[in-house]
C-alpha positions as CSV (number, residue, x, y, z in Angstrom):
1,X,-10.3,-5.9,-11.6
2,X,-8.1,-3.0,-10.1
3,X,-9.2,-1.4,-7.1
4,X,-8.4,1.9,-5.7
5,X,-6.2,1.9,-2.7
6,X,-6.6,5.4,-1.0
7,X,-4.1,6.3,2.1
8,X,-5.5,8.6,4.4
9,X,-4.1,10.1,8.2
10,X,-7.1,11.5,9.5
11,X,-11.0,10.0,10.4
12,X,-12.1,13.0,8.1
13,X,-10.2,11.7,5.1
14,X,-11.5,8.6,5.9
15,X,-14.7,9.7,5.4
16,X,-13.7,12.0,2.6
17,X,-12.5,8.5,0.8
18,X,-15.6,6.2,1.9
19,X,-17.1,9.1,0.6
20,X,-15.6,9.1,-3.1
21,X,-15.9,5.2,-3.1
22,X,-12.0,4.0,-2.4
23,X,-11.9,0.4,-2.1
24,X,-9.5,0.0,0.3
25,X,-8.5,2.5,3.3
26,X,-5.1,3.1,4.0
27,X,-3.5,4.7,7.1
28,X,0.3,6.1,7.4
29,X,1.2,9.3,8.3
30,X,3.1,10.9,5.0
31,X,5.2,13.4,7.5
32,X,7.0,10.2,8.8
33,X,8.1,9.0,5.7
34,X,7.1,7.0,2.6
35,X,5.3,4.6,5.0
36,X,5.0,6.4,8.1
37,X,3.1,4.9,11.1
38,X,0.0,6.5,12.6
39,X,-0.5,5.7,16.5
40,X,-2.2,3.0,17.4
41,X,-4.9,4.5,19.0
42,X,-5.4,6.5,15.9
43,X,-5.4,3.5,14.1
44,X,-7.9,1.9,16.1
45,X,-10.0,5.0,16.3
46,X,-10.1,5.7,12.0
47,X,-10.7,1.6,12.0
48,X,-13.9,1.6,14.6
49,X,-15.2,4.1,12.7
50,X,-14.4,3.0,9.1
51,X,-16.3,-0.5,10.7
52,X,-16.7,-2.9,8.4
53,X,-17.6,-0.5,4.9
54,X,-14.2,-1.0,3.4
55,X,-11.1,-3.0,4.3
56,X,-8.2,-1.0,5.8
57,X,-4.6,-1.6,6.0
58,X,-1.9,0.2,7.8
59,X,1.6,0.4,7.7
60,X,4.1,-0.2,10.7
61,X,6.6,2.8,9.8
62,X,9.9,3.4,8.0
63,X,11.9,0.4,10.1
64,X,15.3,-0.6,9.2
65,X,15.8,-4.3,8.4
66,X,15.3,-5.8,12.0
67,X,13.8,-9.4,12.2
68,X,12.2,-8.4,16.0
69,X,11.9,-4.9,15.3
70,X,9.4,-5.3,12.5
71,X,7.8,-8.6,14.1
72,X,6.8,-6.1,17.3
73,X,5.4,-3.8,15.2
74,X,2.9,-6.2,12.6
75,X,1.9,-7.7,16.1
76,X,0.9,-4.8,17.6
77,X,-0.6,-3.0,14.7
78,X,-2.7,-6.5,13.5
79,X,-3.7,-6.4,17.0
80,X,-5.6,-3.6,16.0
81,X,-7.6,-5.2,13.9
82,X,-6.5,-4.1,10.9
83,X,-7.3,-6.0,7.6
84,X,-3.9,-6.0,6.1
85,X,-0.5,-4.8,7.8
86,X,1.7,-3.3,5.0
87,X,5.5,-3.8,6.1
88,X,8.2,-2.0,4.3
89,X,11.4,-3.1,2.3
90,X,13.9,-0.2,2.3
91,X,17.0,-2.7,2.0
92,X,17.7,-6.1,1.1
93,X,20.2,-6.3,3.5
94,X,18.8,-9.0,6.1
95,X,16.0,-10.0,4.0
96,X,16.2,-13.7,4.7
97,X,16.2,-13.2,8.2
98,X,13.6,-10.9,8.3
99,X,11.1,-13.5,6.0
100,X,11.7,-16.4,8.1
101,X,10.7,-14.6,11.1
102,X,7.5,-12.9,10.0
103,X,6.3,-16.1,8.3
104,X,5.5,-16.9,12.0
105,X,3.0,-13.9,11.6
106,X,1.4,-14.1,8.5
107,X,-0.6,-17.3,9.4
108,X,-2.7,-15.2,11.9
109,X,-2.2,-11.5,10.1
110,X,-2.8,-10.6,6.6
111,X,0.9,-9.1,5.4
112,X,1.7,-7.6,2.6
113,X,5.4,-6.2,1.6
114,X,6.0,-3.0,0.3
115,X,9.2,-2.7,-2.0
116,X,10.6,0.1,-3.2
117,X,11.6,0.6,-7.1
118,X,14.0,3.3,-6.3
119,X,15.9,1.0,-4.0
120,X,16.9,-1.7,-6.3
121,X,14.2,-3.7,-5.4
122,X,14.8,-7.9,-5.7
123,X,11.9,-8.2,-8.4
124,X,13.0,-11.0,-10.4
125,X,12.0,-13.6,-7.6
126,X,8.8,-12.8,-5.1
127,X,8.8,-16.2,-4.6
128,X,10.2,-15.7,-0.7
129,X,7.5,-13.2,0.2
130,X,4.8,-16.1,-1.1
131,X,7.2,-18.9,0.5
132,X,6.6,-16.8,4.0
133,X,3.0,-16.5,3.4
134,X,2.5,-12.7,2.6
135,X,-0.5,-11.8,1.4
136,X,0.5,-9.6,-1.2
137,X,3.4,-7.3,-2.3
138,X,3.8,-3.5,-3.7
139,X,6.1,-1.8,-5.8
140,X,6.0,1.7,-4.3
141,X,9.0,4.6,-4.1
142,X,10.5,5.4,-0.9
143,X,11.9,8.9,-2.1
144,X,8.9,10.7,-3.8
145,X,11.3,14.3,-4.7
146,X,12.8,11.7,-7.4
147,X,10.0,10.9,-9.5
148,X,7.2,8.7,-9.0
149,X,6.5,5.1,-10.1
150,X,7.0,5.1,-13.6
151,X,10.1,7.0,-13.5
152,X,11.9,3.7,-11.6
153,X,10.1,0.9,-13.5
154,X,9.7,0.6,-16.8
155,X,6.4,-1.3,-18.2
156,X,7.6,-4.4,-18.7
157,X,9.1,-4.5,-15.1
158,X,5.6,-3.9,-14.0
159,X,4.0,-6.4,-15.8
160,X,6.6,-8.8,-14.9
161,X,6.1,-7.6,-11.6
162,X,2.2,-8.2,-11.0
163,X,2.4,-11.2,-13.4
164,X,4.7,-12.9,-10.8
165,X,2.7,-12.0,-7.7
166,X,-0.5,-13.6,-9.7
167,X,1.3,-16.7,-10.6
168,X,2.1,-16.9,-6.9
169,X,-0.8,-16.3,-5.4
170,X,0.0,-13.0,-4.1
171,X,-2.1,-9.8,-4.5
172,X,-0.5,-7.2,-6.0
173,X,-0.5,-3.5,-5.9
174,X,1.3,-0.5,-7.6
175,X,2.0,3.1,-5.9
176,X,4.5,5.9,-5.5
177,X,3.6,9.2,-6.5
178,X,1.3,8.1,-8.9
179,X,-1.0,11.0,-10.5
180,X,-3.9,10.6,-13.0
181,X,-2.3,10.7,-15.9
182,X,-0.2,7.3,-15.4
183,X,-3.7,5.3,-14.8
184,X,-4.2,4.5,-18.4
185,X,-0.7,2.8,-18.7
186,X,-1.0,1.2,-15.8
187,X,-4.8,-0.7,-16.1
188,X,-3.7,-3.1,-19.0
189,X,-1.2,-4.7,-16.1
190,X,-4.1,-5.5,-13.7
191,X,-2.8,-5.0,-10.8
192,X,-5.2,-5.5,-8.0
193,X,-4.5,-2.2,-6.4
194,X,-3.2,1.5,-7.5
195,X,-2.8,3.4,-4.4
196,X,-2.6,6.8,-4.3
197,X,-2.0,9.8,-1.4
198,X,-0.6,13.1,-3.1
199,X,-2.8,12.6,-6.2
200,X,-6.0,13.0,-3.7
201,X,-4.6,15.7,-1.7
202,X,-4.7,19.8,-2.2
203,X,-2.3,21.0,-4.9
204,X,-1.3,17.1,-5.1
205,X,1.1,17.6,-2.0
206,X,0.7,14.2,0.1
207,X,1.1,16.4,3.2
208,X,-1.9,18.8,2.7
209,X,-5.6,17.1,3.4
210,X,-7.8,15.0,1.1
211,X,-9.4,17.1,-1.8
212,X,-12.6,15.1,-2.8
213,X,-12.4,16.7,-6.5
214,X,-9.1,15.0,-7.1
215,X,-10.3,12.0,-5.7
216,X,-13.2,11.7,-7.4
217,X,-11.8,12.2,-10.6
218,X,-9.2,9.5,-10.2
219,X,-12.3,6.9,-9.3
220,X,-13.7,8.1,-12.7
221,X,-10.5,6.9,-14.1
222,X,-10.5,3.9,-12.5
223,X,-13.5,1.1,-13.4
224,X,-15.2,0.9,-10.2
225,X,-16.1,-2.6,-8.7
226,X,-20.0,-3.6,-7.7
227,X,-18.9,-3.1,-4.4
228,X,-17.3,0.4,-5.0
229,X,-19.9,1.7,-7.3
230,X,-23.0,0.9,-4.5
């Protein structure tokens, strides 16, 4: 079943998507980029309060392709005690590298890659992210001003896409600028998560705050879980 992934930068949008019945909270700060960090005391603060309703993730910033770099920032943001640490990748430049030394993380921390389908993305073989013991991956878009999602990726990419990260255990998710009208396309590929931020948000701008119209209307769109529709 797909879930609703809901990204949020405040403890009142957290509410807001508790509130609408997201399934999974997600915190970034959109003014820093396609995966900006929040601080973590912010992190720690929306997470104490969230408790233990929904799972959260949270994402450790736009970093370039540094091996130490990005392994200081999953450690300090899984010290946090988030549920999954979301870890983006804007090159493939390094990527090796960069795999064999979080697979040092990912037996203690819950990791899940974010690639991006407007950065020529290496989607013909996930097989490293699940050889490195990620928990998941995403196809998201790092530049949102040139379309969303479905403007990078065509349908059978996306299926090939999530039917990969299932055959290797991964969970998989599908994001970037996606609005309410691409949910019917994208259900029959079961992905286990559609996230969304400027599709929730005022006037569907990912910087303005969480409208809970918008957001309830893409929940109707998506078949809600037991544990979403208690």
């Amino acid at each position: 079943m797909t879930r609703l992934l809901a990204s949020v930068t405040t403890a009142d949008e957290a509410e807001t998507a508790l509130a609408g019945r997201a399934d999974i909270i997600d915190l970034k700060d959109p003014t820093r980029g396609a995966l900006g960090a929040l601080p973590l005391d912010k992190i720690r603060a929306i997470l104490k309060q969230v408790a233990t309703r929904q799972p959260v993730s949270a994402t450790i910033g736009d970093l370039p392709s540094d091996p130490e770099l990005m392994a200081d920032a999953i450690r300090k943001t899984a010290a946090t005690g988030v549920d999954y640490v979301k870890v983006g990748f804007f090159t493939m430049e390094g990527l090796s590298d960069c795999l064999d030394t979080i697979a040092s993380l990912t037996r203690d921390s819950a990791v899940v890659a974010v690639l991006f389908a407007d950065r020529s993305p290496p989607l013909d073989d996930l097989s490293g992210f699940a050889r490195a013991g990620f928990a998941g991956v995403m196809l998201d878009t790092a530049d949102k001003a040139r379309g969303n999602l479905t403007a990078h990726a065509n349908p059978a990419e996306l299926r090939r896409f999530v039917d990969q990260a299932r055959s290797l255990g991964l969970l998989s998710g599908l994001a970037g600028a996606l609005r309410i009208d691409d949910i019917p396309a994208l259900l029959p590929l079961a992905p286990d998560y559609l996230g969304f931020r400027g599709a929730l948000c005022a006037r569907a701008k990912r910087h303005n705050g969480m409208d809970p119209d918008r957001l309830g209307a893409i929940r109707r769109a998506i078949p809600a879980s037991p544990s979403s529709a208690a």
